[in-house]
MOPAC internal coordinates of N, CA, C and O (Angstrom, degrees):
PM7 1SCF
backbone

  N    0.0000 0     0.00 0     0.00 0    0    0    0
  C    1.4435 1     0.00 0     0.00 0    1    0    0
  C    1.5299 1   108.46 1     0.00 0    2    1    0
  O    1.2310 1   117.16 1   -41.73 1    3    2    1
  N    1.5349 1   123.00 1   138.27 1    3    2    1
  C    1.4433 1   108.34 1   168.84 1    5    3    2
  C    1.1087 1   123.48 1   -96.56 1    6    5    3
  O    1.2310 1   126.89 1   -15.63 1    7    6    5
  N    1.4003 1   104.34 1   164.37 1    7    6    5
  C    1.6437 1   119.76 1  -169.20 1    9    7    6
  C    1.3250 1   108.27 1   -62.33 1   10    9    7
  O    1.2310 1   121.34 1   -35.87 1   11   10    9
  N    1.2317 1   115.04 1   144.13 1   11   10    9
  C    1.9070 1   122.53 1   151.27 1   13   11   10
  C    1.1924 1   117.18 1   -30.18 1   14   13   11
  O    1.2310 1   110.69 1   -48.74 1   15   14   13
  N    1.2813 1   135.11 1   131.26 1   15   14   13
  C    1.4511 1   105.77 1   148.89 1   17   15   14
  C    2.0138 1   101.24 1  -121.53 1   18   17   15
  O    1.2310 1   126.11 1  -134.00 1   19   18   17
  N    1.3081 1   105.87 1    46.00 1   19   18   17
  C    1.7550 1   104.66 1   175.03 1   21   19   18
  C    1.4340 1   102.73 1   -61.02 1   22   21   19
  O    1.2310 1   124.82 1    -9.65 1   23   22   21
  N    1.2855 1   108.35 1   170.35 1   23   22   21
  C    1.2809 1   130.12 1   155.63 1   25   23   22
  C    1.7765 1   124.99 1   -66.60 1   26   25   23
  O    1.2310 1   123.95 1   161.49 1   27   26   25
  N    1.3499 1   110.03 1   -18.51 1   27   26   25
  C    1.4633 1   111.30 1   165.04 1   29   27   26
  C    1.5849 1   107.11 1   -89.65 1   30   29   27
  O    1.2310 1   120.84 1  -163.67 1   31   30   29
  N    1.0460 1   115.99 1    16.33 1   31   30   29
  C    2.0843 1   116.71 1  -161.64 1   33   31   30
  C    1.8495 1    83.41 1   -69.00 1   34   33   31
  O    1.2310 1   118.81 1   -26.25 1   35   34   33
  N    1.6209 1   119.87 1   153.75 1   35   34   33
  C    0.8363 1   129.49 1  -171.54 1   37   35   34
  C    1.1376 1   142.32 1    24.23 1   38   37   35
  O    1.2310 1   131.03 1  -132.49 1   39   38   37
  N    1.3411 1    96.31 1    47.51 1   39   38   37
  C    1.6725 1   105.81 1  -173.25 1   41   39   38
  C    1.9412 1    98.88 1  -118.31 1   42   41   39
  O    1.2310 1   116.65 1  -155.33 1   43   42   41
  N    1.3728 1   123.97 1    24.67 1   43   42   41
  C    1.4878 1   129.00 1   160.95 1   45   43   42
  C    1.2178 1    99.12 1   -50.86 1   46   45   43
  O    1.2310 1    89.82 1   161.83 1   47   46   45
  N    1.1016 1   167.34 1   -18.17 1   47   46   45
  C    2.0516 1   153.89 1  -166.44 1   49   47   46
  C    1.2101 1   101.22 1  -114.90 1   50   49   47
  O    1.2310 1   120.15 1   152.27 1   51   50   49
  N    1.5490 1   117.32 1   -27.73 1   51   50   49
  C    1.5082 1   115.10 1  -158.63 1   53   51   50
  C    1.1350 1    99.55 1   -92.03 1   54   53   51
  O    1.2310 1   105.18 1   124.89 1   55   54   53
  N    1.3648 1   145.04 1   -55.11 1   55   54   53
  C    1.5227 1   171.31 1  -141.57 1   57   55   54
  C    1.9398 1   105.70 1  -113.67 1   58   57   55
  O    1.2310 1   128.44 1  -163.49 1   59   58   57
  N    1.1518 1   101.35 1    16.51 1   59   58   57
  C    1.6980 1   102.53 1   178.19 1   61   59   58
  C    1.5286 1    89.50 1  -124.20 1   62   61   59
  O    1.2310 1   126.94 1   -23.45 1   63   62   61
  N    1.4892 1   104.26 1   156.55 1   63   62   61
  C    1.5117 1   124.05 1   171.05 1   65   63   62
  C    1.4207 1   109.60 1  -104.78 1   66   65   63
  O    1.2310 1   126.10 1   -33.47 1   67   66   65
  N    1.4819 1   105.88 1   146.53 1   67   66   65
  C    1.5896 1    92.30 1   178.40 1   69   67   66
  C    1.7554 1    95.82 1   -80.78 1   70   69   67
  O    1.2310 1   128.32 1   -11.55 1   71   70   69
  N    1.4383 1   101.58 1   168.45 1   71   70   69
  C    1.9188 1   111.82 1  -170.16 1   73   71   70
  C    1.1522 1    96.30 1   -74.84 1   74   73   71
  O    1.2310 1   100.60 1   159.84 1   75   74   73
  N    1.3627 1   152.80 1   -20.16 1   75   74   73
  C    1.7591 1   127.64 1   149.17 1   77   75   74
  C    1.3412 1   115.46 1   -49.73 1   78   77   75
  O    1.2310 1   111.42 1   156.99 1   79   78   77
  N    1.7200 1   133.77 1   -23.01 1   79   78   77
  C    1.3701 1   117.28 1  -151.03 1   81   79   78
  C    1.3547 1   105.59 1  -125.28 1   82   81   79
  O    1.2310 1   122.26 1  -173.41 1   83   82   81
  N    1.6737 1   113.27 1     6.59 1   83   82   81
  C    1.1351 1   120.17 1   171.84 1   85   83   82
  C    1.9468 1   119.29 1   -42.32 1   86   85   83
  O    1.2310 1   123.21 1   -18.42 1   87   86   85
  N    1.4323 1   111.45 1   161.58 1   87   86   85
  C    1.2040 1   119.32 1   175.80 1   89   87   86
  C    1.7002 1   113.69 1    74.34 1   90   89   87
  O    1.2310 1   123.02 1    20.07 1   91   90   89
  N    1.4248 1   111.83 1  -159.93 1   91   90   89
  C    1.1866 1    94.47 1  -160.46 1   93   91   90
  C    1.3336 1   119.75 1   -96.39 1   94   93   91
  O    1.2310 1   111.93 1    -9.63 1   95   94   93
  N    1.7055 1   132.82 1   170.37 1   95   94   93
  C    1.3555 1   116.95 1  -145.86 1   97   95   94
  C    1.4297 1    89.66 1   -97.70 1   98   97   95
  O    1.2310 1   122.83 1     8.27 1   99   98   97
  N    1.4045 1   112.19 1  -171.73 1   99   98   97
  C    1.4592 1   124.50 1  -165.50 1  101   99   98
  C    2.0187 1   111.87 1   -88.33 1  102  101   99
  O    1.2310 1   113.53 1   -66.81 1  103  102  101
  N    0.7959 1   129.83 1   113.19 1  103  102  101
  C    1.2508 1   123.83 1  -163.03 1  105  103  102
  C    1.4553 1   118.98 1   -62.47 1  106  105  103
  O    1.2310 1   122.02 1   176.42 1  107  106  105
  N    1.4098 1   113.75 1    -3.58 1  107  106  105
  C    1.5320 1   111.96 1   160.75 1  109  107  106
  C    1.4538 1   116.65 1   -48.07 1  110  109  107
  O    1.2310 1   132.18 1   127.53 1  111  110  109
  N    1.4729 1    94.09 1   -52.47 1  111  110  109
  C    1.6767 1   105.42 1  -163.64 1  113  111  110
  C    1.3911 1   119.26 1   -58.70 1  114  113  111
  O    1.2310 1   122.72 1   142.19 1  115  114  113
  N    1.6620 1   112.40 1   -37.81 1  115  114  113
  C    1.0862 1   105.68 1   155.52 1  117  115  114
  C    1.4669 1   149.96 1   -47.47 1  118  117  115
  O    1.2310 1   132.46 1   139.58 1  119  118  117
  N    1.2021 1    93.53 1   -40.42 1  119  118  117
  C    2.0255 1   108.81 1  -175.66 1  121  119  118
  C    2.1040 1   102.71 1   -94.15 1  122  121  119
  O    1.2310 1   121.69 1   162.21 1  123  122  121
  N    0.7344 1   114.37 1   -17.79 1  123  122  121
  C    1.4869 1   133.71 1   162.65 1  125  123  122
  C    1.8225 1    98.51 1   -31.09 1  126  125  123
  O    1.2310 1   125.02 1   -85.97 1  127  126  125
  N    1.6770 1   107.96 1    94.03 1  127  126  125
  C    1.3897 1   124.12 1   163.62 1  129  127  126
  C    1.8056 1   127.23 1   -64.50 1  130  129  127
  O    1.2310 1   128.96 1   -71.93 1  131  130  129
  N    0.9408 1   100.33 1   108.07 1  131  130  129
  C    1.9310 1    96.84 1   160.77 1  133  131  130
  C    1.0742 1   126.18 1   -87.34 1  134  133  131
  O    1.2310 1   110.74 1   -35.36 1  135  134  133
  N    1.6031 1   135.01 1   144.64 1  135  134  133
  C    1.5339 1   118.59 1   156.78 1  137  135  134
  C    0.9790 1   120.77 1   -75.50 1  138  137  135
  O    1.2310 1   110.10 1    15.26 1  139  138  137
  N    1.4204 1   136.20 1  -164.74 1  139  138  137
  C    1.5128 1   149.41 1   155.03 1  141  139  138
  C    1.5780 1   109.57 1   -67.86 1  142  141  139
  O    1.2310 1   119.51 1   -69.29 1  143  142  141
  N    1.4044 1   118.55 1   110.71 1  143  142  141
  C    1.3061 1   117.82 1   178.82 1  145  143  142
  C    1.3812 1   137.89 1   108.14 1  146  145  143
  O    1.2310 1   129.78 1   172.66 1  147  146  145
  N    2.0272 1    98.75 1    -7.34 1  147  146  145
  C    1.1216 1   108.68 1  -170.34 1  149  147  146
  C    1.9172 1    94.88 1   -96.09 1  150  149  147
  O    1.2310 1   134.89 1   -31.35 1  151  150  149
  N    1.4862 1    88.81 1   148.65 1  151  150  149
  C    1.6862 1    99.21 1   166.72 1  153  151  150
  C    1.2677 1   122.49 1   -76.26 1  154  153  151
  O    1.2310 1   118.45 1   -43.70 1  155  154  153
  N    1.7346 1   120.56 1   136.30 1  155  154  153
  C    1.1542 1   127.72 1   172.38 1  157  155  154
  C    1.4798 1   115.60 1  -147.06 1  158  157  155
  O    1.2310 1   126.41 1    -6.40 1  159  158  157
  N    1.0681 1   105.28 1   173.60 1  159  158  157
  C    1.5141 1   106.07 1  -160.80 1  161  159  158
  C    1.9746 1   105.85 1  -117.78 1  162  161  159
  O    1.2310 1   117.72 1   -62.74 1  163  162  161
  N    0.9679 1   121.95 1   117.26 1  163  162  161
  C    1.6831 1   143.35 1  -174.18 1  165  163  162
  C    1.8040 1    91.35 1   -64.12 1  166  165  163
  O    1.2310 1   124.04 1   -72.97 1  167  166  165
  N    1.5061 1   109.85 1   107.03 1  167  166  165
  C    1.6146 1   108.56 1   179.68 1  169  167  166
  C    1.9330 1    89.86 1  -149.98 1  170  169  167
  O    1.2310 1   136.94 1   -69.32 1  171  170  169
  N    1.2520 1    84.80 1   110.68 1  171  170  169
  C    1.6211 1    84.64 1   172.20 1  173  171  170
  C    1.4717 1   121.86 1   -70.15 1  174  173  171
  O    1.2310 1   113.12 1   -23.04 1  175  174  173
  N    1.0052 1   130.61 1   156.96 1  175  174  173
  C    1.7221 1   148.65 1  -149.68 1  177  175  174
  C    2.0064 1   113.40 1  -137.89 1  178  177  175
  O    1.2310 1   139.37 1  -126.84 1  179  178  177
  N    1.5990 1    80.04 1    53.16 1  179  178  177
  C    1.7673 1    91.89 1  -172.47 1  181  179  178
  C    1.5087 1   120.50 1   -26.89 1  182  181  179
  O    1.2310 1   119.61 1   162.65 1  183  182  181
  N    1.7931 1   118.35 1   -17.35 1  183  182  181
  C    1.4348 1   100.14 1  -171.56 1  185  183  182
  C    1.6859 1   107.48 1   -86.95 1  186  185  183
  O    1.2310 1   124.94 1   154.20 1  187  186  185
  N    1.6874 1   108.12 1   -25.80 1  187  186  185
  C    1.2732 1   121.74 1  -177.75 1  189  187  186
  C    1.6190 1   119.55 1   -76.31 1  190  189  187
  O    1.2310 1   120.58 1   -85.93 1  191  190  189
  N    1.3102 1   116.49 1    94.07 1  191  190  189
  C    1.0988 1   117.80 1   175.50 1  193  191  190
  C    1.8355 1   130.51 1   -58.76 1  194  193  191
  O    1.2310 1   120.91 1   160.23 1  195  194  193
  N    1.4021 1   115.87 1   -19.77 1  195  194  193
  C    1.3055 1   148.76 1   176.60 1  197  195  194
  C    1.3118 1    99.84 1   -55.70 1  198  197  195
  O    1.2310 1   115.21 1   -41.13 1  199  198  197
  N    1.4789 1   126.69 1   138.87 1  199  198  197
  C    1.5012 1   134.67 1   142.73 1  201  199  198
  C    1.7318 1   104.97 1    47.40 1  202  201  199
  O    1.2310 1   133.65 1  -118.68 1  203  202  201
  N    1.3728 1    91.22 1    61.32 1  203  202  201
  C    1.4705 1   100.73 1   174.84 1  205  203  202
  C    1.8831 1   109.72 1  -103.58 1  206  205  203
  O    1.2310 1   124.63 1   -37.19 1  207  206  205
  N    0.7947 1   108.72 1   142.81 1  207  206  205
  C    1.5412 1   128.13 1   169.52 1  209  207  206
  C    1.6048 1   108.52 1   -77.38 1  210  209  207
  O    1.2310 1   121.26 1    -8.55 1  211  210  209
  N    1.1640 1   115.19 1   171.45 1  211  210  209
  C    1.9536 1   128.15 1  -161.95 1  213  211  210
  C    1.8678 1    83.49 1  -100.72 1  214  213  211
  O    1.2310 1   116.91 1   -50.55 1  215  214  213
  N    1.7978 1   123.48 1   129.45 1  215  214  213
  C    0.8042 1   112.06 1  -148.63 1  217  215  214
  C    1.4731 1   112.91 1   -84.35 1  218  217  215
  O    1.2310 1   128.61 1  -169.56 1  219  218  217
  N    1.8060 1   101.02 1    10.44 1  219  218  217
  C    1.2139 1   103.96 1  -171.57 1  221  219  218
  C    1.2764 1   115.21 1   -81.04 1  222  221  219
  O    1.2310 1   110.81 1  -160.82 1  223  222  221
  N    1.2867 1   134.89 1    19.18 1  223  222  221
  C    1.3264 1   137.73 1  -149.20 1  225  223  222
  C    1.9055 1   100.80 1  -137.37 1  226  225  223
  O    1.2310 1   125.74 1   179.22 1  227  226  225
  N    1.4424 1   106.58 1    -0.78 1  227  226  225
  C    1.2228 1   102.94 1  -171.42 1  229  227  226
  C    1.4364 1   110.34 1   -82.34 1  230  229  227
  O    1.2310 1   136.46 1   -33.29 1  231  230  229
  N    1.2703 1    85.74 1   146.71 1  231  230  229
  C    2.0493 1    89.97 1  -178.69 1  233  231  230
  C    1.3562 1   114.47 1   108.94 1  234  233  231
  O    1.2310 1   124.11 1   142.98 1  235  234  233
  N    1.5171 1   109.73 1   -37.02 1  235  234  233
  C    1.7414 1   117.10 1   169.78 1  237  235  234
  C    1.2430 1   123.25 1   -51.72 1  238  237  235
  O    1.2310 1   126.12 1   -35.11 1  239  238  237
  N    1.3998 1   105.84 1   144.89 1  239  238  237
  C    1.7870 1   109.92 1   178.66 1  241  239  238
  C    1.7772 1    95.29 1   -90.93 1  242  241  239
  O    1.2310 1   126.35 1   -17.07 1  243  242  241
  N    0.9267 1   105.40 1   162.93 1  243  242  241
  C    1.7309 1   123.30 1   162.52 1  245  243  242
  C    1.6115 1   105.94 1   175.55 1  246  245  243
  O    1.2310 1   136.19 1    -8.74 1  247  246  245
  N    1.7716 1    86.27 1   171.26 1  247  246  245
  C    1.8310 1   100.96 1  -169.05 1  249  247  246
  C    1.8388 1    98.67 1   -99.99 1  250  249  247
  O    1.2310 1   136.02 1   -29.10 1  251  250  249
  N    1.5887 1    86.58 1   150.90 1  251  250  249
  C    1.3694 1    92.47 1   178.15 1  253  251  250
  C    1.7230 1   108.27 1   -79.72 1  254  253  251
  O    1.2310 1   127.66 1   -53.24 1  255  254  253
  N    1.7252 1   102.85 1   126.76 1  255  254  253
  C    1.7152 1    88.33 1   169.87 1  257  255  254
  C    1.5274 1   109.15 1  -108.62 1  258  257  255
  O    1.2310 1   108.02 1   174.73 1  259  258  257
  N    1.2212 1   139.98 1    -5.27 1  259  258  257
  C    1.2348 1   119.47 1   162.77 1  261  259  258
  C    1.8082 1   100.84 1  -161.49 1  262  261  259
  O    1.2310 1   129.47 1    40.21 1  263  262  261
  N    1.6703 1    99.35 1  -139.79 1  263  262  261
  C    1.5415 1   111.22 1   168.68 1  265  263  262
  C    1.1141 1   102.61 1  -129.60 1  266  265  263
  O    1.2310 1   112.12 1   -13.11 1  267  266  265
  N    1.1553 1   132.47 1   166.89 1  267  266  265
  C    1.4636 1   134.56 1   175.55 1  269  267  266
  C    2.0215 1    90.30 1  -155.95 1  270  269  267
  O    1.2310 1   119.79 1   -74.32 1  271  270  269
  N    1.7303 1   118.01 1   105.68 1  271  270  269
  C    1.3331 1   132.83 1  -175.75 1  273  271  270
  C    1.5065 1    99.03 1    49.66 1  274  273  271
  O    1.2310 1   123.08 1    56.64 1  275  274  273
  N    1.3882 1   111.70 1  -123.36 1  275  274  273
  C    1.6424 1   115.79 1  -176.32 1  277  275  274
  C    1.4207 1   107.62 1   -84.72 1  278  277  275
  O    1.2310 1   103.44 1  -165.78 1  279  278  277
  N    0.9859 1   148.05 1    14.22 1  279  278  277
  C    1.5050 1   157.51 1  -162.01 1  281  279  278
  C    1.3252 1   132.63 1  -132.69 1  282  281  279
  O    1.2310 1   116.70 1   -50.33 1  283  282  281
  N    1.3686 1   123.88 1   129.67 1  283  282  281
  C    1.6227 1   115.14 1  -157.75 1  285  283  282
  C    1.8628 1   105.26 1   -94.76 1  286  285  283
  O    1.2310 1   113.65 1   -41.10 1  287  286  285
  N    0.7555 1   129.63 1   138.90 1  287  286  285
  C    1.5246 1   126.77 1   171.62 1  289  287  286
  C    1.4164 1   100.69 1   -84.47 1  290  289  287
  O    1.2310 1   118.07 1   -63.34 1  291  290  289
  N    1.2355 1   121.28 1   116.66 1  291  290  289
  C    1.4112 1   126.18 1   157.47 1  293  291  290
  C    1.4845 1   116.58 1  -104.61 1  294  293  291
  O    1.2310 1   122.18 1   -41.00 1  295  294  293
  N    1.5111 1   113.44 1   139.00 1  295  294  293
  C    1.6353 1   108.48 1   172.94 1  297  295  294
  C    1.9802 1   104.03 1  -115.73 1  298  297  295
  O    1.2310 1   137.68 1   -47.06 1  299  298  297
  N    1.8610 1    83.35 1   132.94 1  299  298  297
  C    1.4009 1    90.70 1   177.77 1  301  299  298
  C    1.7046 1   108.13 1  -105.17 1  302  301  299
  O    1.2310 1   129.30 1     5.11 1  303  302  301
  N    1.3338 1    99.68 1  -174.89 1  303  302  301
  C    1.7562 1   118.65 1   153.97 1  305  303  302
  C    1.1726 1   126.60 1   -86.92 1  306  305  303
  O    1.2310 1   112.85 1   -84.84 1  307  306  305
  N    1.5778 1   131.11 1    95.16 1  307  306  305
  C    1.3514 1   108.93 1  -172.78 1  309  307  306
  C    1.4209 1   104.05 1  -120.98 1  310  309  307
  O    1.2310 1   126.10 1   -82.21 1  311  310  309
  N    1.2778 1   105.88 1    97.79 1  311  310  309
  C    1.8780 1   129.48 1   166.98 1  313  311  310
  C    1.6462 1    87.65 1    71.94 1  314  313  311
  O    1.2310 1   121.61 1  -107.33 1  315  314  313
  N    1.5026 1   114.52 1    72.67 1  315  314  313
  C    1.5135 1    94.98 1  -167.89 1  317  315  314
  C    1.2324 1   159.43 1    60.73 1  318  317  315
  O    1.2310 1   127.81 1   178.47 1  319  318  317
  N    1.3854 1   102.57 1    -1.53 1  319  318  317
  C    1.3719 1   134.05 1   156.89 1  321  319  318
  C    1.7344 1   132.35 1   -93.74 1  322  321  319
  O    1.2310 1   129.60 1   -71.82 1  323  322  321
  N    1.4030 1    99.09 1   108.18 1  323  322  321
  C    1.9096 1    83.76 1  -174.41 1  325  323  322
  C    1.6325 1    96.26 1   -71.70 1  326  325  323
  O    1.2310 1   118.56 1   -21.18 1  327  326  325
  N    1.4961 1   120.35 1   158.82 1  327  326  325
  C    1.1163 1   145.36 1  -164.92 1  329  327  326
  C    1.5221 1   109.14 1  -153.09 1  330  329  327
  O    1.2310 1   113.20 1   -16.54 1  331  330  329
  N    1.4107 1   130.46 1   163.46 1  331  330  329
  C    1.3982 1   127.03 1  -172.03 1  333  331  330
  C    1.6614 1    83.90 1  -146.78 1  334  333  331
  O    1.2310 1   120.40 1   -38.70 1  335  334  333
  N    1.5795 1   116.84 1   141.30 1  335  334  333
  C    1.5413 1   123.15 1   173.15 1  337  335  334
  C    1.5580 1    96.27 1  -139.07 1  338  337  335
  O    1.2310 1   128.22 1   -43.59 1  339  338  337
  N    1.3193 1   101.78 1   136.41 1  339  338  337
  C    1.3247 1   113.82 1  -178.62 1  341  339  338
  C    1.4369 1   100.44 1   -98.20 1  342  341  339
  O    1.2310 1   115.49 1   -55.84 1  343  342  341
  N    1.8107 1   126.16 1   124.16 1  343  342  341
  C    1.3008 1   119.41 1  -173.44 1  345  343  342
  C    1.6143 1    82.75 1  -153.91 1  346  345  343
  O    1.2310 1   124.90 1   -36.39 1  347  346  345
  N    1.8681 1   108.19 1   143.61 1  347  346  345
  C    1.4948 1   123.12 1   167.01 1  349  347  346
  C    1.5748 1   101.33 1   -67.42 1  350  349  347
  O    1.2310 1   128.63 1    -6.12 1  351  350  349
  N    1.3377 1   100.98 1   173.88 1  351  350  349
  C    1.6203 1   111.48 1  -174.14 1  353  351  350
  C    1.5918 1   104.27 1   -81.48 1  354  353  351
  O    1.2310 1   124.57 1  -170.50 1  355  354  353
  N    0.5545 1   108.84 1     9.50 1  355  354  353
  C    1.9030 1   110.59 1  -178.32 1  357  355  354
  C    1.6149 1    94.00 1   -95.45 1  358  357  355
  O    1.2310 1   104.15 1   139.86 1  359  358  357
  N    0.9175 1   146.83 1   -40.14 1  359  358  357
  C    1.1688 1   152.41 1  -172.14 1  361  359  358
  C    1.6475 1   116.46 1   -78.38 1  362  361  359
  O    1.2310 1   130.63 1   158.42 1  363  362  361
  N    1.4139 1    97.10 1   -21.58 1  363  362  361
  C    1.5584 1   116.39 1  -175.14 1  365  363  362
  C    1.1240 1   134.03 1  -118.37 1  366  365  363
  O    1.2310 1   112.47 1   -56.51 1  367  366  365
  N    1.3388 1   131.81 1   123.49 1  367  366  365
  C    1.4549 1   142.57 1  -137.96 1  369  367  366
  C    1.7153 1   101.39 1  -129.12 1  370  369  367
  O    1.2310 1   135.48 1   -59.52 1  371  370  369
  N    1.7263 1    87.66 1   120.48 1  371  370  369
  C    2.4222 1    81.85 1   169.36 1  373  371  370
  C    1.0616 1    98.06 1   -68.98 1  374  373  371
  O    1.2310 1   123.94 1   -19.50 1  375  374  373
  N    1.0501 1   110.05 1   160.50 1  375  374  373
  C    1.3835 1   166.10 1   154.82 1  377  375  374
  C    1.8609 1   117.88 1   -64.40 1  378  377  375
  O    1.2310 1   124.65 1   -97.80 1  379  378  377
  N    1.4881 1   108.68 1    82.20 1  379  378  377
  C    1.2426 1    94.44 1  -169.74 1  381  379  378
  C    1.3390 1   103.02 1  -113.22 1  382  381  379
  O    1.2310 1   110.41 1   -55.35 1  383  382  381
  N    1.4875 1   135.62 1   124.65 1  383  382  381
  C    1.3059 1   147.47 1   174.84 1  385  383  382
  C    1.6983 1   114.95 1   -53.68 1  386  385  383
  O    1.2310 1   120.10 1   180.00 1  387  386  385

């Protein structure tokens, strides 16, 4: 049989919940505001199918540069490359020093 080659291909670890966090997420996280500039961290939110990012990007820090509708534009570093990913706030985590 041949392999996948989607854009979700090996994303089983990334896109699973651990069995405490199953079901659906907490609705703070969703409505959860950023400004322009603040740091956050790219962590996908397997139950939320909405305003997901490419999963290769999960785990990265970057700054928020604006909103774009319900969705924050963040720009990261990718291998030396600036990049911009559009991801909802459920997906997105502050940044606490």
């Amino acid at each position: 049989m041949p392999s996948s080659n989607g854009p979700m291909k090996g994303t089983r670890g990334k896109l699973s919940n651990d069995p405490r966090d199953r079901g659906t997420s907490p609705p703070q996280r969703a409505i959860q505001e950023f400004e322009a500039g603040q740091k956050v961290h790219l962590k996908l939110d397997p139950s939320v199918r909405e305003g997901r990012f490419h999963p290769r990007f999960n785990g990265l820090t970057g700054e928020v540069t604006g909103k774009q509708g319900s969705a924050f534009t963040v720009s990261i570093n990718d291998g030396g490359k600036e990049k911009t990913v559009i991801a909802r706030a459920a997906h997105l985590k502050e940044q606490t020093e």
